[in-house]
N, C-alpha and C positions, 0 to 999 in steps of 0.2 A: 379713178374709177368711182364709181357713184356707187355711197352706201348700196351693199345688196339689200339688206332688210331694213323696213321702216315698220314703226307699228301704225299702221293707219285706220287700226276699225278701230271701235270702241272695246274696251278691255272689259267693260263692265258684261255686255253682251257675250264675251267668249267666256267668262267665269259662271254662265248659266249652264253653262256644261260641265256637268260631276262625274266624275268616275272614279267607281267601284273598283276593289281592287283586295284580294289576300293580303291580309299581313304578312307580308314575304319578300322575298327578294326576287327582282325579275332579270334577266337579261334585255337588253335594250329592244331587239325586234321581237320580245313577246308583249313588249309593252307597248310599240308599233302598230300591233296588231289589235290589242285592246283598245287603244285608243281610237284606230279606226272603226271596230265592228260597233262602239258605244257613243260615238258622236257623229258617223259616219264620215269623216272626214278622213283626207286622202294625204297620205308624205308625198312629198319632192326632196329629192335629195339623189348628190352623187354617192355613188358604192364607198369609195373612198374616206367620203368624211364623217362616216358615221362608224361608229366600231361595234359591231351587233356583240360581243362576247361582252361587253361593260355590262358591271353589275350595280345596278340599280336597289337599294331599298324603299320600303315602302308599308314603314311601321303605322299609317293610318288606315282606315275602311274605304275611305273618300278623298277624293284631291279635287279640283278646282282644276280646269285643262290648265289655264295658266302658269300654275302651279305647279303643275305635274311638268310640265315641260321646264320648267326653269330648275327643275332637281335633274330630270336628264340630260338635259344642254346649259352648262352654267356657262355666264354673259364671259366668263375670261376666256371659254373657249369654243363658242360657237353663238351661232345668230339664227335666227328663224319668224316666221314671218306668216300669220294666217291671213287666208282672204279666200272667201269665195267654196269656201270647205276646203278651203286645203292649204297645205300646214309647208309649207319651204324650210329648210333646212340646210345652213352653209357653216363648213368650221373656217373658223378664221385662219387666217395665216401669219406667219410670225415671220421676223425680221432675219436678214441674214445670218447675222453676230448671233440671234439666236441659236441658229442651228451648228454655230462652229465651236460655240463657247459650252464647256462642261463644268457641271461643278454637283456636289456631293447633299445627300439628303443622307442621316444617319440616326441613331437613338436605339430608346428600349422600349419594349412593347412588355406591359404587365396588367396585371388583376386592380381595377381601378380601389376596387375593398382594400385589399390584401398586401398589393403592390409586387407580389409576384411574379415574376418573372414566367412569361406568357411565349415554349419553346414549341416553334414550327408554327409562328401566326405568318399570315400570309399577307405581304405590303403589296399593294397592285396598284402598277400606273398605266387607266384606261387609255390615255392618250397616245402611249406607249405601246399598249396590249405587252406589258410586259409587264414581272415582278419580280420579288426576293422574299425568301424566308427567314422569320426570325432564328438565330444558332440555337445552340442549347444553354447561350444563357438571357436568351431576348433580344440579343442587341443583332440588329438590323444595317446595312448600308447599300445605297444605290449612287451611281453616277450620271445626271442626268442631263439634260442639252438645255443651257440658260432659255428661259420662261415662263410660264403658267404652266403648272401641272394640277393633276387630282390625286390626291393620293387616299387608297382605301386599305383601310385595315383590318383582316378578318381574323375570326377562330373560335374550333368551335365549342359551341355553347353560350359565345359571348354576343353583346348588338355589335355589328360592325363599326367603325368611325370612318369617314369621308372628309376631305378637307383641301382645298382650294389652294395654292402660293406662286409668289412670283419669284422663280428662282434667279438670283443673278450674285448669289455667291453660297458658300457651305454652307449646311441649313443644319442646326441640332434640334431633332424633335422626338420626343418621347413620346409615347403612346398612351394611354390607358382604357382599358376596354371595360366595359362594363357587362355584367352577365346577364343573359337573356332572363325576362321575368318570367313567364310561363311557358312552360311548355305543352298546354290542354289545345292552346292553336295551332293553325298549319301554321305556325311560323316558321320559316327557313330563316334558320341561325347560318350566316354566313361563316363558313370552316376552315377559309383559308385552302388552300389547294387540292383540290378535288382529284378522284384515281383518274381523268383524263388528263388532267395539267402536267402532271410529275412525272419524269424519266424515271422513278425507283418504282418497284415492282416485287413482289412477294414483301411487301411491308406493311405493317398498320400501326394505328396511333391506338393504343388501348383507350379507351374512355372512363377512366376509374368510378368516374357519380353512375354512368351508368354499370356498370358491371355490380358497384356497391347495391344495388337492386335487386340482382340476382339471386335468388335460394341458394342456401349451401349447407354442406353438413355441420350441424349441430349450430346455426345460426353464426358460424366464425368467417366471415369475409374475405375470402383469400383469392389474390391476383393469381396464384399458379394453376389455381381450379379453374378461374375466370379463361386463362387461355386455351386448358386444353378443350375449350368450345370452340374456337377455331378451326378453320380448313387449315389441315397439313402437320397439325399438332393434334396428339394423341396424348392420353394418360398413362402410367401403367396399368396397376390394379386396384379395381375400385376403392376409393376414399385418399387415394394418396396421390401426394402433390406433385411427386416427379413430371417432366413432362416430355415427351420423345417429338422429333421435328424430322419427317420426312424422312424417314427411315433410318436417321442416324440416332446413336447412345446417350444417354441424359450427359455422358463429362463431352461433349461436342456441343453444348449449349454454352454461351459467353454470358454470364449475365454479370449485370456490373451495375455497382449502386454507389451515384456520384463519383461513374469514373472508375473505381475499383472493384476489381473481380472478387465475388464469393465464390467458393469452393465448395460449400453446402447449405442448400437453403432449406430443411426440411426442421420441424420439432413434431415430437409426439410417434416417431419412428418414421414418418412419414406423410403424418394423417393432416400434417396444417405448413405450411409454410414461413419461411420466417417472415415475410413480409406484413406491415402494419397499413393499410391503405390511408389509414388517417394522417399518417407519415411523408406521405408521396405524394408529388407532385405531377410527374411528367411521367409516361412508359411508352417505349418503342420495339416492335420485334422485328427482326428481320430475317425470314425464311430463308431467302434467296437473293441475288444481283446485290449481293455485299459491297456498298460504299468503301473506297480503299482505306477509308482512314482508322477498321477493323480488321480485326485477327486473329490467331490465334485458338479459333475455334472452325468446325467442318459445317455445323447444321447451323446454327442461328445463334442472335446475337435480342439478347433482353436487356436493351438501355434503358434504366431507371434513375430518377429525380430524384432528390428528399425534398420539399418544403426549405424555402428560406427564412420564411417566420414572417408573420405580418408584420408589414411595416407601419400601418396607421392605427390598429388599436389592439389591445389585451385580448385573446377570445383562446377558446380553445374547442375541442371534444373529448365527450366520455363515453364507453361503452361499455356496460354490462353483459355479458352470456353467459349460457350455462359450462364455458371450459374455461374461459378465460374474461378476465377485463381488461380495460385500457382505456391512459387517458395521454391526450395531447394538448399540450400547450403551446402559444406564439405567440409575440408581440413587438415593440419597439422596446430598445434600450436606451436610444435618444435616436434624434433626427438620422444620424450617417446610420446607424446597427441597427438588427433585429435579431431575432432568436428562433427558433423551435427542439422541443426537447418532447419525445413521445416513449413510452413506457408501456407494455403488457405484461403480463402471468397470468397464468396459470393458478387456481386456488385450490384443486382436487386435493392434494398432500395434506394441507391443510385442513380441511373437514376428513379425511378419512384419517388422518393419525390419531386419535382418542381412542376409536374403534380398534383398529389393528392394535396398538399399544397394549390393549387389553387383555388380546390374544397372545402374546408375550413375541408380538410379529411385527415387524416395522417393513413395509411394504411403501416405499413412497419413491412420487412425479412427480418433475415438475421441470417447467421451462420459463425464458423470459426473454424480451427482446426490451432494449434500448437504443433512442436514436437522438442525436444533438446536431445543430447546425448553429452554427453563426454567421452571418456576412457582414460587412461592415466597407461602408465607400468612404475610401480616402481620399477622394476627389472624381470629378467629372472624368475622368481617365482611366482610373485605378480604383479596381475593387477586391478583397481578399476575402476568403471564404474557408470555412475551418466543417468538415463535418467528423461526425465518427458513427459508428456502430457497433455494440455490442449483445451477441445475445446466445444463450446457453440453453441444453438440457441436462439433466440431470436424474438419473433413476438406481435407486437403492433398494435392498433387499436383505432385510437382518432375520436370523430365526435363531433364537435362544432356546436350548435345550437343559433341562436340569434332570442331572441324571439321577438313578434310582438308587440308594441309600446304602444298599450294598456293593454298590460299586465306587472302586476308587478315583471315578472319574467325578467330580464335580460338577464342570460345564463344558458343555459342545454349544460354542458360536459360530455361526456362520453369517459372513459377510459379503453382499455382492453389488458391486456396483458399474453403473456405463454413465461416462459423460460425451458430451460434446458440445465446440460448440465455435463462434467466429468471432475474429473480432476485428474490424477495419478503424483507416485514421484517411483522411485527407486534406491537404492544403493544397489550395488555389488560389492565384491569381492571376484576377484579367487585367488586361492594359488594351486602350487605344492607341494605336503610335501618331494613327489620323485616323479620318472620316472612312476611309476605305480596308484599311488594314487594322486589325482585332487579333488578342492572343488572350489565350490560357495556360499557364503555366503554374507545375504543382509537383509535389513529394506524397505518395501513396502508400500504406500501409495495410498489408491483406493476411491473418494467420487464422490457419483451422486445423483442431488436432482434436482427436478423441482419446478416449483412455478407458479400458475394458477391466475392471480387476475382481478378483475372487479372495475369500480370507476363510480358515477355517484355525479355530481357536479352540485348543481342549486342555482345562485345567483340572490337578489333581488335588485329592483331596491331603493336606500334610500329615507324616506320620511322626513322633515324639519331637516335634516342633522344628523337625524339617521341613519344609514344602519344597515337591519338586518344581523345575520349570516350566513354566506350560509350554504345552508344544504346538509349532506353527507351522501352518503350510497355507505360501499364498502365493499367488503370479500375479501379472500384470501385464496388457498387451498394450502399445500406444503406436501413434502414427500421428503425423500433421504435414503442412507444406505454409510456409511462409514466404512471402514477398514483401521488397522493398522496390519501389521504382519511382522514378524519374520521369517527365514527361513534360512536351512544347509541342500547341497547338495552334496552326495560324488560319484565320480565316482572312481572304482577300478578296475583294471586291472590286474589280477592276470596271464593271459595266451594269446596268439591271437584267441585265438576260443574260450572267455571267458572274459566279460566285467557286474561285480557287481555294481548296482548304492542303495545308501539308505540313506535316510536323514528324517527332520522333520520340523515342520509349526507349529508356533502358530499364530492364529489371531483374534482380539479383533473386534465385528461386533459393530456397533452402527444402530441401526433400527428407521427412525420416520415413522411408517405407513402414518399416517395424521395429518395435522396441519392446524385448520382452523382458520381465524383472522376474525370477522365480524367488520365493523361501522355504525351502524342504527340510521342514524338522530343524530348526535355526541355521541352517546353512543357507547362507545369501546367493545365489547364481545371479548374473548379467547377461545376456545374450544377446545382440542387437545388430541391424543392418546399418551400416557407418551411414549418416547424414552424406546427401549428392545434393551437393552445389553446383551451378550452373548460370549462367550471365545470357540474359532475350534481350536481344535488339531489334526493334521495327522503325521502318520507317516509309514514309505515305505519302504521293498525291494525287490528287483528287482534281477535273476541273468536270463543274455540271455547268452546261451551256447550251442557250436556245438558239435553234438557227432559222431563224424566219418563224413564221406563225404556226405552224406544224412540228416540226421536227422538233423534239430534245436528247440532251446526251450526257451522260454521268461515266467519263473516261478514268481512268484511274490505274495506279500500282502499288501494292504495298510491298517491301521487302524488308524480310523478318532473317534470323540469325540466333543460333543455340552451340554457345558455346560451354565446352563442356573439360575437364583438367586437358582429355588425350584426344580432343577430336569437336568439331565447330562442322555444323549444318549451318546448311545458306538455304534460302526459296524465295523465288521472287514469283508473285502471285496478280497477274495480270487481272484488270477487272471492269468492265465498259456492262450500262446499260441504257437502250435507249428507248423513245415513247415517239409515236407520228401518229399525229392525230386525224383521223381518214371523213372527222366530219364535226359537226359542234357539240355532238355528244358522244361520240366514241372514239375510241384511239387501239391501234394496236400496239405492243408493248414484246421487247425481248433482251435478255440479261445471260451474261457470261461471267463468271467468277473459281478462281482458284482458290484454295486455302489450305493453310499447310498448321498443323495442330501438334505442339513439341511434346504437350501433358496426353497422359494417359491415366484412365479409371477402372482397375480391377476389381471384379466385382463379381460376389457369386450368387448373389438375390434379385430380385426384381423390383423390391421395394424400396433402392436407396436407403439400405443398413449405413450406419455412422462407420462403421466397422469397414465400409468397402477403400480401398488405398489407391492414393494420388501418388503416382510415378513418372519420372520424366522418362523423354529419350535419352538412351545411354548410349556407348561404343558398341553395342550390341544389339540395341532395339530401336530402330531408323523411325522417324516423326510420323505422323498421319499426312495422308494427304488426299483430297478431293477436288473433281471440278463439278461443278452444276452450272446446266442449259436449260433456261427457261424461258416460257414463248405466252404471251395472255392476250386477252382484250378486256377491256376497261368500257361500261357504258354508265349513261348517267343521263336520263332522260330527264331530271330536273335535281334540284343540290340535295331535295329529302332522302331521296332515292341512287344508291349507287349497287354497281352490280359489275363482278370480277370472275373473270375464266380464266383461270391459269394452267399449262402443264408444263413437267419437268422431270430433269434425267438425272441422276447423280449418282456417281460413283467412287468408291473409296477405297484406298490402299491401306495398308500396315493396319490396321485394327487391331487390338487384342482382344484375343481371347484365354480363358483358363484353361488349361489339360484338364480330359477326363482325370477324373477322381481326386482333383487337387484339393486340398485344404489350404487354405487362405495364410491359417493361424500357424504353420507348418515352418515354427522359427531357422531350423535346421536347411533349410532350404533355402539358395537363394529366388527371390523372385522371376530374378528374370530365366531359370531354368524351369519357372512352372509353366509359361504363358506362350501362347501359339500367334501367328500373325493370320488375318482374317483380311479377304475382302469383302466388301460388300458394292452393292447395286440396290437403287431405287429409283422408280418412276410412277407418276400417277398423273389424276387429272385433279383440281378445286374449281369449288363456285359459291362464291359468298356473296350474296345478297343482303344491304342494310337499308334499313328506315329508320334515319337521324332525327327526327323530327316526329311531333302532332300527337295526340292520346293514344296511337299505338305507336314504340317504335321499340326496333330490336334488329334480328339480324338471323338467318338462316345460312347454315353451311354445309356442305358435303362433298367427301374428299373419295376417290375409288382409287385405290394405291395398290403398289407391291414394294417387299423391301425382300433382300437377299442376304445372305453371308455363303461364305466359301473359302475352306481352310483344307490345307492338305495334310492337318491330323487330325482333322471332327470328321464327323460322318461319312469314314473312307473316303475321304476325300471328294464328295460329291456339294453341291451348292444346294440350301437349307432355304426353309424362311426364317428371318428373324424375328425373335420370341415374339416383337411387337408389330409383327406384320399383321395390317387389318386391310380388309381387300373393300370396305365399305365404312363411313364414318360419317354420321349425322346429328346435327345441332339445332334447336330450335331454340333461341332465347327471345322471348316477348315483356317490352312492360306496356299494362295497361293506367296510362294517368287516369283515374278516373275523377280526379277531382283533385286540389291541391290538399287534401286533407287524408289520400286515400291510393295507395299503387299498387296493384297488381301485380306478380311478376311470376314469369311458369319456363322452365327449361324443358324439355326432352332432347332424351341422348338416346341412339343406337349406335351400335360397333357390331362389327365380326367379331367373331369369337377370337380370342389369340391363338397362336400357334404351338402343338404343344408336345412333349414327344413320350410314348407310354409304351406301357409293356404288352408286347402280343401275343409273347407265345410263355408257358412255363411247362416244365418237365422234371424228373430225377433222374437225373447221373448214376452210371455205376453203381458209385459211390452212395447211394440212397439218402444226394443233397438236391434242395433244390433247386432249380435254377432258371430265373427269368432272363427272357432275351425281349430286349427293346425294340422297337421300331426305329428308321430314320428319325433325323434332328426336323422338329418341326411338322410331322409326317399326318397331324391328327391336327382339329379345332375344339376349343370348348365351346360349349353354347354362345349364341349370340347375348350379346350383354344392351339393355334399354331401361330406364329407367325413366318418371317424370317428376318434378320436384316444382313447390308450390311455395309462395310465399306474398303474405298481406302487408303492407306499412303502414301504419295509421302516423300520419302526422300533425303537428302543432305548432303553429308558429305562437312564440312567446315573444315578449317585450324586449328581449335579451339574445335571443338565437333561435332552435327547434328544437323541438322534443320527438322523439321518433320511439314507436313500439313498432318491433318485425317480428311475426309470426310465423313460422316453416313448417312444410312437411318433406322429408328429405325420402326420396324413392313411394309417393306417395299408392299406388295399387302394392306396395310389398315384393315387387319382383325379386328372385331368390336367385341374385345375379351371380355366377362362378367365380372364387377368388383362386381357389386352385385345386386339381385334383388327387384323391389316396387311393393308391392300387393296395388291397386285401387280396394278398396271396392264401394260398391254400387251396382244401376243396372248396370254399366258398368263393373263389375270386371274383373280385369284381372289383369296381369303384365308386368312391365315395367321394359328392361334391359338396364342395365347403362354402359359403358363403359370408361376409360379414353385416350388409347394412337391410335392414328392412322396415319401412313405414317410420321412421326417427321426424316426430316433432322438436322443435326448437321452439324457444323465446331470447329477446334480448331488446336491452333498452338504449337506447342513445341520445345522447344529451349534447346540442353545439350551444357556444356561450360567445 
């Protein structure tokens, strides 16, 4: 056959033609079209050989037609041909042996700086119209048909990479991306797979640098804040970090840091979370269409990174606020190892002890978090990985009393203290077995206990050189839950439009509901609920697979098991979601998911007291269990811009709940005769709109929801809203780059009031007592809750890293938003509403190196 394409004009003559262009990334028939309306010339081409979804970059102003075409059509895999205005276009074709023969392209995708492990970048092969996602810990594999391929690598915030090979046997290639330099242009940062691409659904990638932008109370940066601006995630009560997910309870949240579950992420009562963003690497949420290879939880699932520690140079950061500081460090220990070790506190105790001390009163906070990782590659195959976590509160309350001279008391101390606090361990190791097959394998360590105690101390004074003993009365209340587990995780890669994952868990729980210590008057009492031991087995698989250029599908089962001395629960929790994409920017999208939850959290506050207790299912109190159906569309009229409709149903069995009038602390009681089983029901609609890109970008959300409960000993037995039912929920988060020296950045929030239940009626009895009668559970709202929060960054780039001052105004017009209400009985009755935050400026400094 006679070459189709020759170049037969002068080349010089068609490079007189320039075209303009965004620094951005285009798809190939918008670049088609460019090309045409600016040099008027016209394509030839069959449907076939051109893939309109390839993604093109186009990091210049100008190209050269020439130019510009030999970036879209490279000579390995197409020909083309101008004459006469107009542009021919033919892809080559390849050899038989090519298309029978397979063989493996694999590696790791990380941070070119850093060398970080770069989790959920996106490898795409145009040729293909097909790709894979890097795991969670970068490494990547495709099987692909001997040839020329292209392979491109995205994610976001980073320049993409592009890259040409002739494959004709296993290919080892590691990636490294380099990070977008400005963001003041439309640059489209290629992100790697976009809400039309993916079969997963009610998911998002948190974006930590952006979110770090954000205003927040008292200038302290906290990812649990950052979420509940999301559709479908709610707060409790203002300034606290808890966070509720579609209608279900803060313990139905999974969140796991490297793998291992916390059990309480809150310091300050509530008011900041434990998390250190300087810390973190990677965060993933997942609301709904749970991937099989989770569990254990009903609403959602918070996967969290630590940092591996740079691998090519020494640097760190420091952050000064007005609650707290922190610094974090990373660097290499030699070529295979690196490190990171990040550190906060809290410093208030500190400047207020002088003061109080004075007052003959000892009144002190404080908390701290620490985080350490190592990794270390023992070869191209094997790498092992060590992290840990630990981090505390801690609040005391001393008052000295000296008594009056006539009396034979000398001193009255009293002493009061609350701790709490967690402490994780983890080992990992990956191995390649080959090109296609990847594991993780590892021993996990997760304990969280609090401890509540009171002391009162009173000495006398001696008479003829007697002295009595002094006399004591103190108790002590504790609780914690501990785990040990075990765990093997495989990822398989059988095809590029086809990535198998499935593995299994064992974990040994240790339960102390309560543990009370009394001493009355030197008598020692012990009183305690006997530690429940119990043994969780899951096991998972998962296959996500493309079928043809539309259709995808994320099939799965998890099956979990709770074994217990006189009785073992089984659930097997089926789980499929899929995506078909109905055009080049939209897709609609629908997900099914079971989940079966063995922990349960008692709890008689709304603010996530340390005090609230982790109980398992016993022989008496049967697991949680939920399904959620969920139905959206996905559009994305170009990669700056993406835009999500979701709705969903879900429904839940065995909840607990407390009996009227229980007391928590109530050692004499077993627990499981205080607590009611609840169900509950949720549905609503979301729609998140973001702008990833350019001198504005941010994100709008709003959720219109209902959540239920229904128990046949609360509210006569009728179906309630739950406390955190909000029928309306809206998010504004904006940054304005105004310059690289200078950000912007503004939240506004609205909510429905919560739900709440109060006193209607009051009267005297007979008896000439009084007596208030309540309304229904949930029967009343408080005010609608809005606020707007403001914050400036001035920055600096130094010879060494940046210097950052953030300035805040937290609730900036003062709105005197409800944290909860007081019924004043009497002849005066009425209510009185309480408030905590208004108009709160911050400062804080930050320092990277």
């Amino acid at each position: 056959m006679v070459l189709f394409f020759l170049l037969v004009i002068d080349i010089k003559a068609q490079d007189q033609f320039s075209i303009r262009l965004l620094q951005q990334e285009y798809r190939i028939n918008d670049l088609l079209k460019i090309i045409s309306d600016q040099t008027q010339h016209s394509f030839i081409y069959q449907p076939s050989d051109i893939d309109n979804e390839k993604i093109v970059s186009t990091p210049e102003e100008r190209y050269e037609l020439i130019r510009l075409l030999t970036i879209m059509f490279p000579s390995q895999t197409h020909e083309y041909l101008i004459s006469d205005s107009k542009i021919l276009v033919k892809k080559k074709k390849r050899g038989k042996q090519a298309s029978n023969e397979r063989f493996s392209i694999s590696g790791y995708v990380t941070d070119s700086t850093s060398g970080e492990s770069l989790i959920g970048a996106h490898i795409y092969f145009p040729e293909l119209n097909s790709g894979v996602v890097s795991n969670a810990y970068g490494y990547f594999s495709a099987s692909l048909p001997a040839g020329i391929h292209t392979i491109t690598v995205g994610y976001l915030g980073y320049a993409h990479y592009t890259h040409s090979l002739e494959l004709s046997a296993d290919v080892k290639l590691n990636v490294a991306l380099a990070e977008s330099t400005s963001s003041l242009e439309e640059v489209l940062v290629y992100g790697g797979q976009s809400l039309i691409e993916t079969s997963q659904i009610s998911s998002l990638k948190i974006p930590i640098r952006q979110m770090s932008n954000l205003p927040v109370l008292l200038g302290e940066t906290d990812l649990m804040k950052s979420l509940q601006l999301l559709p479908g995630v709610s707060g409790g009560l203002e300034g606290f970090s808890n966070f509720y997910v579609r209608g279900g309870g803060p313990d139905q949240n999974l969140i796991l840091l490297d793998g291992v579950p916390l059990y309480n992420t809150q310091h300050l009562f509530g008011f900041l979370s434990t998390f250190n963003n300087d810390a973190l690497n990677n965060v993933d949420l997942y609301k709904g269409g749970f991937p099989a290879r989770y569990g254990g939880r009903l609403s959602s699932v918070l996967d969290i990174q630590m940092k591996e520690g740079n691998r090519q140079e020494f640097g760190g950061d420091a952050t000064v606020g007005l609650l707290a500081s922190a610094l974090t460090l990373e660097g290499p220990i030699n070529e295979q190892t690196s490190f990171m070790v990040s550190g906060r506190r809290t410093y208030w105790d500190v400047l207020a002890r002088p003061i109080l001390r004075s007052l003959n009163q000892d009144i002190g906070y404080h908390f701290y978090d620490l985080y350490a990782k190592i990794n270390h590659s023992l070869s191209d195959t094997d790498k092992i990985y060590f992290s840990t976590y630990l981090g505390n509160d801690k609040l005391s309350l001393m008052d000295d009393d000296i008594a009056e001279n006539s009396s034979p008391v000398v001193t009255n101390e009293e002493r009061n203290s609350l701790k709490w606090g967690n402490f994780i361990a983890a080992f990992r190791w990956n191995h390649t077995y080959n090109p296609k097959l990847f594991s993780n394998m590892g021993i996990t360590y997760s304990r969280f206990y609090y401890d509540i105690s009171n002391a009162y101390v009173r000495t006398f004074e001696g008479v003829a050189g007697n002295t009595p003993e002094p006399e004591i009365y103190s108790n002590s209340l504790s609780s914690g839950i501990e785990d040990v587990t075990i765990k093997a995780d495989f990822d398989f890669f059988p095809r590029p439009n086809q990535t198998v994952k499935f593995g299994s868990m064992l974990t040994h729980h240790t339960f102390t509901p309560k543990a009370l210590s009394t001493t009355n008057f030197n008598t020692a009492v012990s009183l305690f609920t006997e530690p429940i031991t119990a043994v969780e087995t899951a096991s998972y698989f998962e296959d996500d697979i493309k079928l043809g250029r539309r259709f995808d599908i994320n099939v799965g089962v998890h099956f979990s098991s709770f074994s217990l001395p006189a009785k073992t629960y089984s659930s097997l929790q089926p789980r499929v979601s899929m995506n078909y994409r109905i055009g080049q920017n939209l897709s609609t999208k629908m997900a099914f998911a079971k989940m079966t939850q063995f922990l349960h959290l008692l709890t008689t506050s709304t603010i996530g007291l340390p005090s609230d207790l982790w109980v398992p299912t016993t022989e008496n109190i049967p697991p949680q269990d939920a399904y959620q159906v969920t139905g959206g569309l996905a559009y994305t009229p170009n990669p700056t811009l993406e835009f999500s409709l979701e709705g969903y149903y879900k429904k839940m069995d065995n909840l607990l709940e407390y009996k009227e009038g229980i007391n928590y602390a109530d050692i004499n009681t077993d627990w499981q005769e205080t607590v009611t089983a609840a169900e509950g029901r949720s549905y609503g609609v979301e729609f998140l709109a973001q702008k990833k890109a350019g001198r504005f970008d941010g994100f709008l959300g709003y959720t219109f929801a209902w959540a239920f409960r229904k128990s046949p000993e609360l509210n006569l037995g009728k179906e309630y809203f739950y406390r955190f039912d909000r029928r309306h929920d809206v998010s504004l988060a904006v940054n304005f780059n105004k310059s690289k020296k200078i950000v912007y950045s503004g939240v506004w929030v609205f909510g429905t009031g919560q739900a709440v239940t109060l006193p209607e009626v009051q009267y005297l009895n007979p008896d000439n007592q009084l007596i208030v009668a309540f309304s229904e559970r949930g029967a009343y709202r408080m005010p609608a809750y809005h606020r707007l929060d403001l914050s400036a960054s001035l920055i600096r780039e130094k010879n060494n890293g940046e210097r950052r001052w953030i300035f805040g105004i937290y609730n900036s017009y003062a709105r005197r938003n409800p944290v909860f209400l007081e019924y004043l009985s009497g002849e005066n009755a009425g209510f009185v509403q309480y408030s905590l935050f208004q108009l709160i400026p911050s400062i804080s400094y930050r320092r990277s190196f």
